[in-house]
Every structure is written in C-alpha cells, then in structure tokens.
C-alpha positions as CSV (number, residue, x, y, z in Angstrom):
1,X,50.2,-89.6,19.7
2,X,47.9,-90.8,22.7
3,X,45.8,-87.7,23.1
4,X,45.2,-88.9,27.1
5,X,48.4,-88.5,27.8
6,X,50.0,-85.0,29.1
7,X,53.5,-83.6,28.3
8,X,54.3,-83.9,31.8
9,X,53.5,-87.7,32.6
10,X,54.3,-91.0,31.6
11,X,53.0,-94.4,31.1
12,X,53.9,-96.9,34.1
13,X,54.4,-100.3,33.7
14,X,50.7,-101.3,34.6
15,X,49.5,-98.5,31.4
16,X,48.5,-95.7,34.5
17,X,50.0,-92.7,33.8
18,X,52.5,-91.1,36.6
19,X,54.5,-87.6,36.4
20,X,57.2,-87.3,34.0
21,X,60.6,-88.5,36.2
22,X,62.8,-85.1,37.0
23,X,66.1,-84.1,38.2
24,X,64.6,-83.2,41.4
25,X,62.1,-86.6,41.6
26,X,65.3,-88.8,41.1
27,X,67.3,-87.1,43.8
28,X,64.1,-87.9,46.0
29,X,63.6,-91.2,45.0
30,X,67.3,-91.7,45.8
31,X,66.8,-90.4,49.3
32,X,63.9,-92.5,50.0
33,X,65.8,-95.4,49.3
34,X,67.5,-94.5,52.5
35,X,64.4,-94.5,54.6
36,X,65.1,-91.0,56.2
37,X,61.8,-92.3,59.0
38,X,64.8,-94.9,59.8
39,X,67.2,-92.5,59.8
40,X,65.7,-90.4,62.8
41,X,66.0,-93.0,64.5
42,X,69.7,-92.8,63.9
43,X,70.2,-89.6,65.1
44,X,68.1,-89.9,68.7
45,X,70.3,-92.9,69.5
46,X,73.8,-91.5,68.4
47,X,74.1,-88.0,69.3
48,X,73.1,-88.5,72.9
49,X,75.6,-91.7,73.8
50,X,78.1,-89.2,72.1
51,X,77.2,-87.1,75.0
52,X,77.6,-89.5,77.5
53,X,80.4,-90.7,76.7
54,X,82.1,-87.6,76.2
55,X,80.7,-86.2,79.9
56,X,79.8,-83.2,77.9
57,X,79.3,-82.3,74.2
58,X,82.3,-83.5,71.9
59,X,83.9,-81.7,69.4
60,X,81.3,-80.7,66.5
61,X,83.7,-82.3,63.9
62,X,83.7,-85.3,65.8
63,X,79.9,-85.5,65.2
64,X,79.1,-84.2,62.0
65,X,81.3,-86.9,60.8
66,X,79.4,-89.5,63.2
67,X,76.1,-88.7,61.9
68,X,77.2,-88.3,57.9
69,X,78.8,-92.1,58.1
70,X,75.8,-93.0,60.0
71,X,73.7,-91.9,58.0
72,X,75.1,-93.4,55.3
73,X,75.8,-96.3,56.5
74,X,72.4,-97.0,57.4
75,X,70.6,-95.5,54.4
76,X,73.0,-98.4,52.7
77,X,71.3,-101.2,54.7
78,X,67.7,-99.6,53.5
79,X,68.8,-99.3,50.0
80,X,70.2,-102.7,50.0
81,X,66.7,-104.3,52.0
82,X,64.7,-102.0,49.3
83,X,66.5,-104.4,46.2
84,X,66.1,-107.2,48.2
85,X,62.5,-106.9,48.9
86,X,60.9,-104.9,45.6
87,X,59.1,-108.5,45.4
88,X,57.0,-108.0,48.1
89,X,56.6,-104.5,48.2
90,X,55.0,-104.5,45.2
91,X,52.5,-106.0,47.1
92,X,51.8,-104.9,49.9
93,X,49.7,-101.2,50.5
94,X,52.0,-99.2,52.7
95,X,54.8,-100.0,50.5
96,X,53.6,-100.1,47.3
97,X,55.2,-96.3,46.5
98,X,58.6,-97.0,47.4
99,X,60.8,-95.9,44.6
100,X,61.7,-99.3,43.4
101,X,57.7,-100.4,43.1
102,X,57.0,-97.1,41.0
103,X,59.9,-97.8,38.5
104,X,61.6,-94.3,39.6
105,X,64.6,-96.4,40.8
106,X,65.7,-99.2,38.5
107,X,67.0,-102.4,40.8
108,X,70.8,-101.7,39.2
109,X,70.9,-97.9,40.2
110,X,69.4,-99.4,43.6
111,X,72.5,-102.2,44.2
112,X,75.1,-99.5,42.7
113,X,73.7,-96.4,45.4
114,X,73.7,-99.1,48.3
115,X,77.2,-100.4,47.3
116,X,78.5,-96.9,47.2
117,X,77.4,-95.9,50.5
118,X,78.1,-98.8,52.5
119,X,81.9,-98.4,50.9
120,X,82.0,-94.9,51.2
121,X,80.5,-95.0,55.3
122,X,83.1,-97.7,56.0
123,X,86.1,-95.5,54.5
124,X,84.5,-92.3,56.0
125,X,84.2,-93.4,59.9
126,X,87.6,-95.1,59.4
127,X,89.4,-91.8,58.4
128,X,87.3,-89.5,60.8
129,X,86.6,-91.7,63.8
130,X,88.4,-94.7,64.1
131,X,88.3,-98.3,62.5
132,X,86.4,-99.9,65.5
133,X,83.4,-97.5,64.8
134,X,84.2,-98.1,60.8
135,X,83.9,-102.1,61.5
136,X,80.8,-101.6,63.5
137,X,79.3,-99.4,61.0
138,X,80.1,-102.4,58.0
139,X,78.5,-105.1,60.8
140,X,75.3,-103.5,61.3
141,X,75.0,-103.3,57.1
142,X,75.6,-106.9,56.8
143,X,73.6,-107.9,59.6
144,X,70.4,-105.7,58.2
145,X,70.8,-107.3,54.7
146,X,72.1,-110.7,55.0
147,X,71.0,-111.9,58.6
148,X,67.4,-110.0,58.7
149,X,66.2,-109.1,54.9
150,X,68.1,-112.3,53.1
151,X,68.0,-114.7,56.2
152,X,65.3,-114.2,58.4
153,X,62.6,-111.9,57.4
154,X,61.0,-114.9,55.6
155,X,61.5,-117.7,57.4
156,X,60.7,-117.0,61.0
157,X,58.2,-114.7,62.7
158,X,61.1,-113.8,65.1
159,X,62.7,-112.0,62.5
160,X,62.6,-109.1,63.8
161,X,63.7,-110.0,67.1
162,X,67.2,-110.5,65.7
163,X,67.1,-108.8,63.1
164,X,66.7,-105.9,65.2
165,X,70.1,-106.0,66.3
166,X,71.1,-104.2,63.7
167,X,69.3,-101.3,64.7
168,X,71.1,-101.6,68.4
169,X,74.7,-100.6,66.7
170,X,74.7,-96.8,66.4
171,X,74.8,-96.1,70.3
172,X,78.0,-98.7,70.0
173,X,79.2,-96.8,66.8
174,X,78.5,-93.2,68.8
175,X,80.5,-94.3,71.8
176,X,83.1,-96.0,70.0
177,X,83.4,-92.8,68.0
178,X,84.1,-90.4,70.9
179,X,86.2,-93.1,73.1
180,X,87.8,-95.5,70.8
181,X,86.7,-98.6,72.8
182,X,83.6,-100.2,74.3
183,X,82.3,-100.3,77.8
184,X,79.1,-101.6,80.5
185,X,77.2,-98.1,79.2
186,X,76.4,-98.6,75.2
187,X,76.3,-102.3,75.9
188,X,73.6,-101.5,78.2
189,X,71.8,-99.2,75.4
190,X,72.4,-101.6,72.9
191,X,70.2,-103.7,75.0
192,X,68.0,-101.6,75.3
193,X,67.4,-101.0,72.0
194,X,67.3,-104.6,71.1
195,X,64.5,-105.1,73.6
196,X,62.3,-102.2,72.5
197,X,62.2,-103.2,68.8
198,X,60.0,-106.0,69.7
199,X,57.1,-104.0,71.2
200,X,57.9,-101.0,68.6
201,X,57.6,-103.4,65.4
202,X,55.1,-105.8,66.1
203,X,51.9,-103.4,67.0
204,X,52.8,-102.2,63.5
205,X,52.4,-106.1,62.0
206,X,49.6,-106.4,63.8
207,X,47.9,-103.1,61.6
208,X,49.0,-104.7,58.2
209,X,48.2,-108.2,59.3
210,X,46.7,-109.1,56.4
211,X,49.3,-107.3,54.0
212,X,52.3,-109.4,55.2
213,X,49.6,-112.7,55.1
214,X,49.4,-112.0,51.6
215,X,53.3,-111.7,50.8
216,X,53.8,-114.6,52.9
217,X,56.4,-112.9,55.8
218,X,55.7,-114.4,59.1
219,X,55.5,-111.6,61.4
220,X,54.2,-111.9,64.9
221,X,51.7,-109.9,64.1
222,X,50.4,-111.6,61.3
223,X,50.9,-115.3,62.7
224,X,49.5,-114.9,66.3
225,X,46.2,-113.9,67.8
226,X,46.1,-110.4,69.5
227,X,46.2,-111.4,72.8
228,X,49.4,-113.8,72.5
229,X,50.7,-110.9,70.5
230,X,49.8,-108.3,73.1
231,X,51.8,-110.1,75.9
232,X,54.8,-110.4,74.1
233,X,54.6,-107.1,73.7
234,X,54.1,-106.2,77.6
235,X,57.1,-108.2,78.1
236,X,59.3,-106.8,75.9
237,X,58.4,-103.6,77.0
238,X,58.4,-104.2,80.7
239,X,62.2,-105.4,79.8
240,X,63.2,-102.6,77.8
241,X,62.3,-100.3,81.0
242,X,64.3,-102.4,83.6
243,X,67.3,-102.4,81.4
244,X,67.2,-98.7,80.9
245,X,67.3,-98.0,85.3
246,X,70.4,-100.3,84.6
247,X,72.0,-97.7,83.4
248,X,71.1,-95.3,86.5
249,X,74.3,-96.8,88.2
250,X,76.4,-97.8,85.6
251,X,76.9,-94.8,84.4
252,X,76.7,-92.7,87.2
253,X,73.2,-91.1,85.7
254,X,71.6,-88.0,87.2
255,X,67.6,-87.1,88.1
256,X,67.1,-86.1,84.8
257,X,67.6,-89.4,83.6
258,X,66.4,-91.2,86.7
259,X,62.8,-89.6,86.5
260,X,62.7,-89.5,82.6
261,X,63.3,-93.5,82.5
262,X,61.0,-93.9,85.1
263,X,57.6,-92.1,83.9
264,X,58.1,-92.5,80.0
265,X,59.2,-95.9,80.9
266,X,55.5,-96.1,83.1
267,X,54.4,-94.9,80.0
268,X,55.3,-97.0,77.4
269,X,54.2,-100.1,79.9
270,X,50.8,-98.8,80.2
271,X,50.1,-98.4,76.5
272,X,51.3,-102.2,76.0
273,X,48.8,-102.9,78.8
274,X,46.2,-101.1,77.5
275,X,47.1,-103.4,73.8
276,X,46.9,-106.5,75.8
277,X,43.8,-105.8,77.6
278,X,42.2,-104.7,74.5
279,X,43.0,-107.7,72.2
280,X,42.1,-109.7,75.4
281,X,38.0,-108.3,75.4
282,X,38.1,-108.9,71.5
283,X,38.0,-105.4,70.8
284,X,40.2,-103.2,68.6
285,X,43.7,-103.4,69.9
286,X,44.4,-99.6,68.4
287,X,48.5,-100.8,67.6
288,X,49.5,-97.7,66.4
289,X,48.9,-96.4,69.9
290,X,51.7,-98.5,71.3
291,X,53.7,-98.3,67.6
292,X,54.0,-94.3,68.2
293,X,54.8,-94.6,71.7
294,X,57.2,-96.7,71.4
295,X,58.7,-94.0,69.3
296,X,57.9,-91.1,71.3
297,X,59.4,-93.4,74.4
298,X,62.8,-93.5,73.1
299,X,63.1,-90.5,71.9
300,X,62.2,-89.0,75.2
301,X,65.1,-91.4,76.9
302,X,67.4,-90.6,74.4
303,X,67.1,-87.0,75.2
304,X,67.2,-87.4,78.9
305,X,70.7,-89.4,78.2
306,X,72.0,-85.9,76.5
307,X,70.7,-83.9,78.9
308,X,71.5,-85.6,81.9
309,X,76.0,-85.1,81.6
310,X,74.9,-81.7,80.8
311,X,73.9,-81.1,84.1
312,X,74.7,-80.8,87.7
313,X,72.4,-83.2,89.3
C-alpha cells in the first residue's frame, strides 16, 4: 500500500490526492451542479413580480411551488451547461473545482440529474401553477442549453447578449404563475433583465480575460480593448435604467419604486462610467466593481418592486 496516501483521501485523475468522496460531498457536488450563486438570482426576480402582479402577497402555496419548479428548472439548465462545458472548465481557474472537473460528478450522473429536473420542473409548474408558466419554464432550459451553451457561447462574443434571455424568463414564469397570462409589466422586466446582463457579465470577462483566451470563447471581454468594452457597458446600463422608469406608469408604481429606480439606477450608471473612464486613461478598470453592482443593483430594484404594492404611496 502507498504509505502517502491517508485513509480518508483518494487519488485524482492527475495522481494528487483529494478527500475520500462522502454521502454528504455527493449531495454537495449535486447541488453545485445547480449553481445556487445563479439561483439567487432566481429568487430576487420571481418573488417580487409575484407581488406585483398579485397587488399584494399571493398565497404562500402559490409560491413555494413557484420557487421549487424554479429552482429546479433552472438548476437543470446549470446542470445541463455544466455537461456541456466540463471541456473548458477544466481549463479555466475559476472553474476548475466545479464538480464535473474534480471527478466528484461523473458526466452520466450529470445528464441523468439535469434530465430529471428539467422533467420534473416542467410536470411540477404544470400541476401547481399552470401550463403557460410550465412551457415557459421548459423554454428558458432549452434556450440556456441549446441556444447559449451548445449554440452561441462559442461562436460569437455576443453570446451572452442572447443568451441571456434565458435569464429574463422567471419574472414571465412569476407573473404567469399568479395570473395565468402575460401583460406590458413582466414584458417590461424581462427587458430589463435582458439589458442588464450585458453590463453584469462582461466586467466579469473582462477579469478572466485571459482564461476564456485560453479556452478559445469569445467573450467581449476577452476579444475587445477596455475602453470599447467599457462603453458597451455604459450603454447597456444606461438602457437597463430607462426601461426600468418604464415601468413607473405601466404599472401604476409608487415612490418607493420611483426613487429606488432612480438612485440605484444613478448608481449602477456611475460605476460603468467610472469602468469606461478607467480603461479609457489605461489604468486598471477594477470590473468587479461594476460586476457586484450590477448585482447589488438589481437586487435593490427587485426589492423596491415587492415593496412598492405593499404600500400606500
């Protein structure tokens, strides 16, 4: 017996040594297949347009069931993009301990978990919501994997500019879920969403430039020069904050709202300036800054949304 190796490791495939695979690590793995960062992301958007469209707070059923088929449906779509990509993963540094890198997650258990939840999201949202928020939910899975991660991801440095669409369907999933049809207001969100994925995504290409030069994916950030990057990114934000006072009248929103889009909207346009101007002088752009605040920006919006039918005024 190897005398350098401990009862509670394993050899990897490269001959390192890594701790011996559990229960409990394989119920993680599992879970990180899902991307539960992504899945945050889910909740901020979906909860809130339940809200709005309900006037008030809809029946808790109503969106426990939401967010389980939501959350399933898109920790499908990562699963699936996590199989489709263990290629370049494997090479690339902020990436490289996903579970299907590290041999945790073998690529079969991977295709059979992101088959089972996009099946059992479609059925679930059909039987507790209703089968237009069902159908939506199976269109933003098949628009992740096959038009993003199989189509465009590696051919086009606008791949995430459509690709992102699929990120815009749970406020159309939330709505759908508490009305049983579509109107002006999610269309307006989904906008809005589409248009801030651009300034959200690409500050993050542009940290791990060189990563995605070496894997050969033609994001923005990797295939353009700061600056050019930087003012697509001012207009994409400036954009994303017009479209969001769009909803001020179409849906009848309050000064909760009204001020919230307005200053975290100033907000997330001054950190895109502050990019652009940056890159522009030829000194370090800090992305991050804008990547984080586009979070932090939506979030905030998001919460004003709930807030706002809540209210009075």
């Amino acid at each position: 017996m190897d005398s350098t190796k401990t009862a509670g490791t394993v050899a990897s495939v490269d001959g390192s040594s890594r701790p011996r695979q559990t229960f409990g690590r394989t119920v993680r793995a599992y879970i990180a297949l899902m991307k539960p960062r992504v899945l945050e992301l889910l909740l901020v958007t979906t909860v809130p347009v339940m809200i709005l469209a309900q006037g008030g707070f809809p029946d808790v059923w109503l969106v426990v069931a939401t967010v389980i088929g939501g959350t399933a449906s898109a920790g499908s779509a990562a699963a699936f993009n996590m199989y489709l990509d263990r290629d370049i993963d494997a090479h690339m540094q902020r990436t490289v301990n996903r579970p299907l890198v590290t041999g945790e997650v073998s690529p079969r258990g991977a295709l059979i978990f992101a088959w089972s939840l996009a099946v059992f999201s479609t059925a679930w949202l059909w039987v507790t919501t209703n089968w237009l928020a069902a159908t939506l939910s199976a269109a933003a899975i098949f628009f992740y994997v096959v038009i993003y991660t199989m189509i465009l991801k590696r051919r086009t440095e606008q791949n995430i500019v459509w690709g992102g669409i699929a990120g815009c369907f749970p406020v159309l999933i939330g709505w759908t879920a508490v009305t049983g049809s579509l109107a002006w207001p999610p269309v307006i969100l989904f906008t809005l969403v589409f248009l801030w994925t651009p300034p959200h995504y690409w500050p993050l290409s542009m940290k791990y430039k060189d990563q995605y030069e070496e894997v050969d994916v033609p994001m923005l950030g990797a295939t353009r020069a700061g600056s050019q990057v930087g003012l697509q990114v001012i207009l994409y934000a400036w954009a994303t904050v017009v479209c969001s006072l769009l909803l001020i009248p179409v849906a009848d929103m309050g000064l909760v709202y009204t001020v919230s889009s307005l200053v975290f909207g100033g907000w997330f346009i001054y950190e895109s300036h502050v990019l652009y101007n940056r890159a522009v002088r030829g000194t370090e752009p800090r992305p991050m800054r804008v990547f984080h605040a586009s979070i932090t920006y939506l979030t905030l919006l998001f919460v004003a949304i709930a807030v706002d039918p809540l209210l009075p005024f």
